[in-house]
DRENTORKOL-3810 file (N, C-alpha, C; in nm, 4 decimals):
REM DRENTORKOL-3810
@n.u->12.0155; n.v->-10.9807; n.w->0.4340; ca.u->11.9006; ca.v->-10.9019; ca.w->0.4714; c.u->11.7887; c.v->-10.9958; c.w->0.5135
@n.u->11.7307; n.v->-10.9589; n.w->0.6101; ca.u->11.6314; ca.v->-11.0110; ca.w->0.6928; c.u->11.4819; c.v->-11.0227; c.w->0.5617
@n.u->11.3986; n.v->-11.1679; n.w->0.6037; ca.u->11.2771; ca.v->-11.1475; ca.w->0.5055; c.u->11.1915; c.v->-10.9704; c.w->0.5531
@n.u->11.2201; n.v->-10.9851; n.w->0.6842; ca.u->11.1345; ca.v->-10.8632; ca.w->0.7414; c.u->11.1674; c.v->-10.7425; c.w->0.6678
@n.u->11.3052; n.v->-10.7591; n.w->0.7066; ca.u->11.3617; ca.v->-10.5927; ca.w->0.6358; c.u->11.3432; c.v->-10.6178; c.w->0.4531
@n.u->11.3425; n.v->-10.7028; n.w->0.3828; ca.u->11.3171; ca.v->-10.7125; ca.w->0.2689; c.u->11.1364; c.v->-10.6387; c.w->0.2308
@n.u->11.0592; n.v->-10.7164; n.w->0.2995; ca.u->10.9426; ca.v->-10.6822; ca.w->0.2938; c.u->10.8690; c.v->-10.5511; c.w->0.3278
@n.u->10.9729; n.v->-10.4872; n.w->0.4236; ca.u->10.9528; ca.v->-10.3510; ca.w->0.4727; c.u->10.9812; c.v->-10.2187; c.w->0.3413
@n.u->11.0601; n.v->-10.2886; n.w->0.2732; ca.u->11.1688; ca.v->-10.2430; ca.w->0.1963; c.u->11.0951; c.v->-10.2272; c.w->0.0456
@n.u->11.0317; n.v->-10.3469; n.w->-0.0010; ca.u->10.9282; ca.v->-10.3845; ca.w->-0.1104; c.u->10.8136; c.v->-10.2572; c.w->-0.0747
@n.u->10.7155; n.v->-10.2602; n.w->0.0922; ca.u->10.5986; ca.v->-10.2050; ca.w->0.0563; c.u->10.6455; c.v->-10.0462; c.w->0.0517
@n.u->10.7739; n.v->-10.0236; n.w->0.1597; ca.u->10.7653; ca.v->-9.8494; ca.w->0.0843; c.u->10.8271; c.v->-9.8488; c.w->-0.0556
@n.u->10.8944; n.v->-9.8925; n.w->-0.1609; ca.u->10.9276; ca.v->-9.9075; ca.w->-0.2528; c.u->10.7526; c.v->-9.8686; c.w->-0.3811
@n.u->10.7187; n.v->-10.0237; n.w->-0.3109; ca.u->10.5795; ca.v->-9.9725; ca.w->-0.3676; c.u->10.4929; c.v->-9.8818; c.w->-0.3786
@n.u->10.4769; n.v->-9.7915; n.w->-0.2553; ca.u->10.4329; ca.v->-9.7012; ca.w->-0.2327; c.u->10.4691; c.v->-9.5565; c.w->-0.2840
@n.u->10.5839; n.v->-9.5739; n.w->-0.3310; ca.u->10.6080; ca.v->-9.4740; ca.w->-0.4076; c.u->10.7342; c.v->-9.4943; c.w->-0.5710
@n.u->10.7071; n.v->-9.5879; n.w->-0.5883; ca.u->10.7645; ca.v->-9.5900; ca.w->-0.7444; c.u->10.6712; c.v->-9.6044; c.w->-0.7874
@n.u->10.6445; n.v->-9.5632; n.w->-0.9376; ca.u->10.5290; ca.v->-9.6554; ca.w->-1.0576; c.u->10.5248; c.v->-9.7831; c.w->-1.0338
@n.u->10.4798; n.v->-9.8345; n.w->-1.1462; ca.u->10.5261; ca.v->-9.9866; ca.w->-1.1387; c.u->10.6137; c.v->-10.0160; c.w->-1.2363
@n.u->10.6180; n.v->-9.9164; n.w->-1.3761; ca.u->10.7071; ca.v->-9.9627; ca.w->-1.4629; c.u->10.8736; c.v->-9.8871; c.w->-1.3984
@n.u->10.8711; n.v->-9.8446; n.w->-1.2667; ca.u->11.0234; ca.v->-9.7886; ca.w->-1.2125; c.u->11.0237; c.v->-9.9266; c.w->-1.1500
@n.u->10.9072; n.v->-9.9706; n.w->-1.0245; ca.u->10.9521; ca.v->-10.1112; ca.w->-0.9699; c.u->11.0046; c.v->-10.2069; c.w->-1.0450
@n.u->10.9202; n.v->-10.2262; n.w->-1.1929; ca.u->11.0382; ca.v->-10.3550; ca.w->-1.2802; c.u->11.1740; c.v->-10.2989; c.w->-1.2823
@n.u->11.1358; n.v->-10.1902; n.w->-1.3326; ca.u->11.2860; ca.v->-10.1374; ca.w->-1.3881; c.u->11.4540; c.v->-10.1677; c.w->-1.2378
@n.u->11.3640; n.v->-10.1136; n.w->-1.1304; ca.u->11.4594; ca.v->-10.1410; ca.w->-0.9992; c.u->11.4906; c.v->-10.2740; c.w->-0.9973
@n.u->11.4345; n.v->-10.3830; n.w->-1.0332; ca.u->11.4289; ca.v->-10.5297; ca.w->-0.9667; c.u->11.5391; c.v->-10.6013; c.w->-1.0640
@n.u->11.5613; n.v->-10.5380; n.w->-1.2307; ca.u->11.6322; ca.v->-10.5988; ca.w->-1.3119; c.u->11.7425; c.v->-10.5167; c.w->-1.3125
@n.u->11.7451; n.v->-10.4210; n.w->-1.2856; ca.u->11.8703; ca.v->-10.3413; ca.w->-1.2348; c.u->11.9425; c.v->-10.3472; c.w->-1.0868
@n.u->11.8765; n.v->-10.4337; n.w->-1.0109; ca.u->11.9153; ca.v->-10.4843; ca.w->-0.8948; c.u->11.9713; c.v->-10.6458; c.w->-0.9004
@n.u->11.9098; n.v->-10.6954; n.w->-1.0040; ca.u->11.9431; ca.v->-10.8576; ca.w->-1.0377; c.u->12.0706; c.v->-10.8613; c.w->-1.1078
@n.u->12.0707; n.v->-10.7286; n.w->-1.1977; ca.u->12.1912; ca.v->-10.7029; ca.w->-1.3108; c.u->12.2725; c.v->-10.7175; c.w->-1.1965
@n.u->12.2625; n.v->-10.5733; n.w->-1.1284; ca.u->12.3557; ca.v->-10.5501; ca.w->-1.0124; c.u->12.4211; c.v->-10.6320; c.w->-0.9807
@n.u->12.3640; n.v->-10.7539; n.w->-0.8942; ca.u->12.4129; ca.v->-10.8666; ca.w->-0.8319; c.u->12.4913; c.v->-10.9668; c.w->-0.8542
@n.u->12.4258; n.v->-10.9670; n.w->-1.0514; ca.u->12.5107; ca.v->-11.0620; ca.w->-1.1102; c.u->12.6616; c.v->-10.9947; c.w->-1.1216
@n.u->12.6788; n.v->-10.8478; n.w->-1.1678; ca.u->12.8282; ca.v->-10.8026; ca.w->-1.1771; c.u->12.8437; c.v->-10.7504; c.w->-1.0435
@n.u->12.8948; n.v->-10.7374; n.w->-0.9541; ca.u->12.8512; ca.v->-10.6731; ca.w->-0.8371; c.u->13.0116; c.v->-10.5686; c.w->-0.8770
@n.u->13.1172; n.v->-10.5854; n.w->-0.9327; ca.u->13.2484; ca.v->-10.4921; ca.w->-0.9537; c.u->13.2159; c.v->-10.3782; c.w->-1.0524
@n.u->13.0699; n.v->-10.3591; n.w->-1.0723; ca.u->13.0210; ca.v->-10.2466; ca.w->-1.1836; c.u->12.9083; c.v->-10.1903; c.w->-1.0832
@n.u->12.9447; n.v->-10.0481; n.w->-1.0611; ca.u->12.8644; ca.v->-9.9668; ca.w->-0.9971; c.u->12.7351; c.v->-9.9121; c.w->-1.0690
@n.u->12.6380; n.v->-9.8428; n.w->-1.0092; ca.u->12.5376; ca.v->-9.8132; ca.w->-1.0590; c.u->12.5899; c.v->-9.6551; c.w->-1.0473
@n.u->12.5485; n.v->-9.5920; n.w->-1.1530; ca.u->12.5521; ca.v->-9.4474; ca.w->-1.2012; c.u->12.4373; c.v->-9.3563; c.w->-1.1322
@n.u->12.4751; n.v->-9.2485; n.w->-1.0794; ca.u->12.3295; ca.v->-9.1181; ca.w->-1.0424; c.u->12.3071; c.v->-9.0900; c.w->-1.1770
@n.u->12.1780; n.v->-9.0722; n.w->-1.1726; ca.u->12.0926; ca.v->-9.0399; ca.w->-1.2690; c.u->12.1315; c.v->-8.8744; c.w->-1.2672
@n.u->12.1148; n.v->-8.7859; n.w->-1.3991; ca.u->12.1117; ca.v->-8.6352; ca.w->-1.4235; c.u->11.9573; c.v->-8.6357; c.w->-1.4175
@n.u->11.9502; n.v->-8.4755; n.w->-1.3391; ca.u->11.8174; ca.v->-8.4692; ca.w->-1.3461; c.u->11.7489; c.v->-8.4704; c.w->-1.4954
@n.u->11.7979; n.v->-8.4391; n.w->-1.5795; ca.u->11.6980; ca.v->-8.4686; ca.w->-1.7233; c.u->11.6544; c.v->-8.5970; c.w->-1.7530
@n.u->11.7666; n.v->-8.6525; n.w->-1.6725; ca.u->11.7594; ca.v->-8.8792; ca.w->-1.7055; c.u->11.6005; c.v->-8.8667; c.w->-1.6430
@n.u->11.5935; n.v->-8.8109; n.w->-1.4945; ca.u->11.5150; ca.v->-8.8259; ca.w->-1.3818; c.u->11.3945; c.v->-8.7395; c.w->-1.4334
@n.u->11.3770; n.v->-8.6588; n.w->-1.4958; ca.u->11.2740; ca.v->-8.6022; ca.w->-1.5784; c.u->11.2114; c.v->-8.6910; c.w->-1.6707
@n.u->11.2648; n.v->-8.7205; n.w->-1.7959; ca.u->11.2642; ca.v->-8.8680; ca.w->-1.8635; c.u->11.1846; c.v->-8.9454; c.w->-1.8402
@n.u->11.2370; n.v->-9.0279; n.w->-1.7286; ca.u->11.1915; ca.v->-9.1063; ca.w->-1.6826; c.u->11.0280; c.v->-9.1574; c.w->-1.6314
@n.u->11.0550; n.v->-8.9989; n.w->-1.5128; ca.u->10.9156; ca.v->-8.9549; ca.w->-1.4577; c.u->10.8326; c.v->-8.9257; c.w->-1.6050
@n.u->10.8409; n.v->-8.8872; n.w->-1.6952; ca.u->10.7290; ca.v->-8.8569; ca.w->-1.8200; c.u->10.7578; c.v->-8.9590; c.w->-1.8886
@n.u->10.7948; n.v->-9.0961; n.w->-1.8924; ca.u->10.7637; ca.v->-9.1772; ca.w->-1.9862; c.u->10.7077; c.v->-9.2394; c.w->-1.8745
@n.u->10.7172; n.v->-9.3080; n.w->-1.7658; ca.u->10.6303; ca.v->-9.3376; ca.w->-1.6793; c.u->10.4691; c.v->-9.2974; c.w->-1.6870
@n.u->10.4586; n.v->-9.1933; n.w->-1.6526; ca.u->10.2839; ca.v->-9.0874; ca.w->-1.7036; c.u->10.3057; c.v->-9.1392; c.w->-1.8001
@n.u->10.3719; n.v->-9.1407; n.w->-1.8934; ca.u->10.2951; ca.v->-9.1802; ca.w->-2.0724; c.u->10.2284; c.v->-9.3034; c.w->-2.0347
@n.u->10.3318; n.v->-9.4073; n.w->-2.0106; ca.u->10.3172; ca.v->-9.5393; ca.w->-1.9632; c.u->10.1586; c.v->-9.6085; c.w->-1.9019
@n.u->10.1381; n.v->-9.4978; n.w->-1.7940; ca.u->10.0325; ca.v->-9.5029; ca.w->-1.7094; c.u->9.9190; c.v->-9.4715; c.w->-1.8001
@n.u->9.9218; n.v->-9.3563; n.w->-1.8715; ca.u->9.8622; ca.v->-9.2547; ca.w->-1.9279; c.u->9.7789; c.v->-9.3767; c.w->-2.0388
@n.u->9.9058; n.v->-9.4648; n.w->-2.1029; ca.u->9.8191; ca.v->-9.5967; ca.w->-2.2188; c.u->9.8292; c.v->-9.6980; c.w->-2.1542
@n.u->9.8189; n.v->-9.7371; n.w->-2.0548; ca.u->9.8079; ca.v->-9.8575; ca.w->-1.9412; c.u->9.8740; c.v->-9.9669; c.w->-1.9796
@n.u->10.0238; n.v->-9.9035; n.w->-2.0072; ca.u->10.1287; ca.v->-10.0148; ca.w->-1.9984; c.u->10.1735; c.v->-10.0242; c.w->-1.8111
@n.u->10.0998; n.v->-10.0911; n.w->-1.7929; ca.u->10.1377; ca.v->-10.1245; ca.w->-1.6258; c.u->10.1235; c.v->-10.2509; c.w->-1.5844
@n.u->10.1931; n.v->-10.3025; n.w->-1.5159; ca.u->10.1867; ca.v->-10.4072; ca.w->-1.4199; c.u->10.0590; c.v->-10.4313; c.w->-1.2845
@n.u->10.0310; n.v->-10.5075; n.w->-1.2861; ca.u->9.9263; ca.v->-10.5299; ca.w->-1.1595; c.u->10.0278; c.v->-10.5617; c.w->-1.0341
@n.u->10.0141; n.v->-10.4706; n.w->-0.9181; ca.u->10.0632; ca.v->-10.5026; ca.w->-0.8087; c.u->10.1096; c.v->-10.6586; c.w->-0.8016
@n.u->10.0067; n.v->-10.7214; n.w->-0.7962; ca.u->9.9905; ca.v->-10.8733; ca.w->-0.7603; c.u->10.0713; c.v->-10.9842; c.w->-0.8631
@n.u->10.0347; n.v->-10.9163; n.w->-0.9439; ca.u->10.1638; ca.v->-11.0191; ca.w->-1.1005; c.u->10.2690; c.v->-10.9561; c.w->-1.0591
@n.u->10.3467; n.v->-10.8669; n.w->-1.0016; ca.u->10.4726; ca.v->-10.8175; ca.w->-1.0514; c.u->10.5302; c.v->-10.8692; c.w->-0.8865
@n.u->10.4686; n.v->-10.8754; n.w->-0.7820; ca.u->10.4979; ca.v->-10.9644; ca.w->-0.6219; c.u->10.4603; c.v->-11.1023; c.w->-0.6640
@n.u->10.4379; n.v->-11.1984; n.w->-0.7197; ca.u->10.4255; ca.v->-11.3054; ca.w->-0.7816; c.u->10.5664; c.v->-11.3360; c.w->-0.8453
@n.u->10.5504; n.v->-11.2610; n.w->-0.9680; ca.u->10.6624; ca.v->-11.3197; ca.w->-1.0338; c.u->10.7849; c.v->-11.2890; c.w->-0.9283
@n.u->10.7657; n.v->-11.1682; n.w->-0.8711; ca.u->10.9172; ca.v->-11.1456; ca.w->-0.8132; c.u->10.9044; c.v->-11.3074; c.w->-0.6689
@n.u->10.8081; n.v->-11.3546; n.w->-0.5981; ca.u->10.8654; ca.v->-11.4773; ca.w->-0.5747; c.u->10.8307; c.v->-11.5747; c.w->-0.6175
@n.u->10.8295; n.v->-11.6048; n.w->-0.7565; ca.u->10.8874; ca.v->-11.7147; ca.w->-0.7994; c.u->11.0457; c.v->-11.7051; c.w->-0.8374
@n.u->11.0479; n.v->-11.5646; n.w->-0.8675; ca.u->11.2361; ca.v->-11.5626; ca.w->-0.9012; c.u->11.2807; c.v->-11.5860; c.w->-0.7824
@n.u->11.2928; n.v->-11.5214; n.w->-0.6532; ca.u->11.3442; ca.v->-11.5340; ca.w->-0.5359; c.u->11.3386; c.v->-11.7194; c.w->-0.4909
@n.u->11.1793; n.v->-11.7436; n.w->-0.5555; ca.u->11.1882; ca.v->-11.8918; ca.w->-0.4894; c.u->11.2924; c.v->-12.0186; c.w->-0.5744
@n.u->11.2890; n.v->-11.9833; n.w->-0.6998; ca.u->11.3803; ca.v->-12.0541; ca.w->-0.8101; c.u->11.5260; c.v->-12.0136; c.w->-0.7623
@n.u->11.5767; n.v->-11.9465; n.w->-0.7092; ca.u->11.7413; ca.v->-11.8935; ca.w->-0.6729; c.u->11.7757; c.v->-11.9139; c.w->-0.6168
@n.u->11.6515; n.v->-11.9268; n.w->-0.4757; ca.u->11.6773; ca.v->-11.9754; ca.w->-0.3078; c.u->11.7330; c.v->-12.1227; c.w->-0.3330
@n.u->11.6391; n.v->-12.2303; n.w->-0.4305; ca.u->11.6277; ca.v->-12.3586; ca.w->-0.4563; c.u->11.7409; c.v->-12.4423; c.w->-0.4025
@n.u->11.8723; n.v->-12.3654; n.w->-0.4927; ca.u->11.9811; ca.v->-12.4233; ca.w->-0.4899; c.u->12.0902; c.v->-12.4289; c.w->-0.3383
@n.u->12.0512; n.v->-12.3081; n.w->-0.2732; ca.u->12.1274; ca.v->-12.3028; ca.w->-0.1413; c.u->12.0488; c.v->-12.4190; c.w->-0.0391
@n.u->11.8477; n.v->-12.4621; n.w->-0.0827; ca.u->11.8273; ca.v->-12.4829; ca.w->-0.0032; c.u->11.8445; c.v->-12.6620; c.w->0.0181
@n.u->11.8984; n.v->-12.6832; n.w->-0.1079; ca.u->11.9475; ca.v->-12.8441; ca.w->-0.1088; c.u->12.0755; c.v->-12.8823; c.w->-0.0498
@n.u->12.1624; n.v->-12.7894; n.w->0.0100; ca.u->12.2812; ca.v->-12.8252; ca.w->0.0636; c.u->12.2654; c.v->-12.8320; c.w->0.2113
@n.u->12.1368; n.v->-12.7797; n.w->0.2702; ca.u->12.0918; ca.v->-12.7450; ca.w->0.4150; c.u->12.0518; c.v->-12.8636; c.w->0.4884
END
């Protein structure tokens, strides 16, 4: 995937998850990657109910992430992972 299409991909992401769904996507996408022969499950709508109201709780006692810390850390992970492909180049 292209940086472009990555970045395209991040701001509508942003634009409409919380922020505690964006962590949640990024370590469930890293999980992902690491097993890639283990599929990811559809959610039941009650999971998807759940979710959406512990989120509002979340928000509600300002367990949240700042935009800017949570695109930070995500590239320093991207930049620590890249590291290794980029010493063989």
């Amino acid at each position: 995937m292209s940086t472009a299409t990555l970045s395209n991909l991040r701001d509508y992401l942003c634009g409409t998850l919380s922020t505690s769904d964006m962590i949640w996507l990024v370590e469930e996408m890293k999980n992902f990657m690491r097993r890639p022969e283990e599929k990811l499950k559809p959610y039941t709508m009650e999971e998807l109910n759940a979710r959406i109201d512990q989120s509002e709780r979340d928000i509600a006692e300002g367990r949240v992430y700042e935009f800017d810390e949570v695109m930070h850390e995500l590239e320093e992970e991207s930049t620590y992972e890249e590291a290794p492909e980029m010493a063989g180049v």
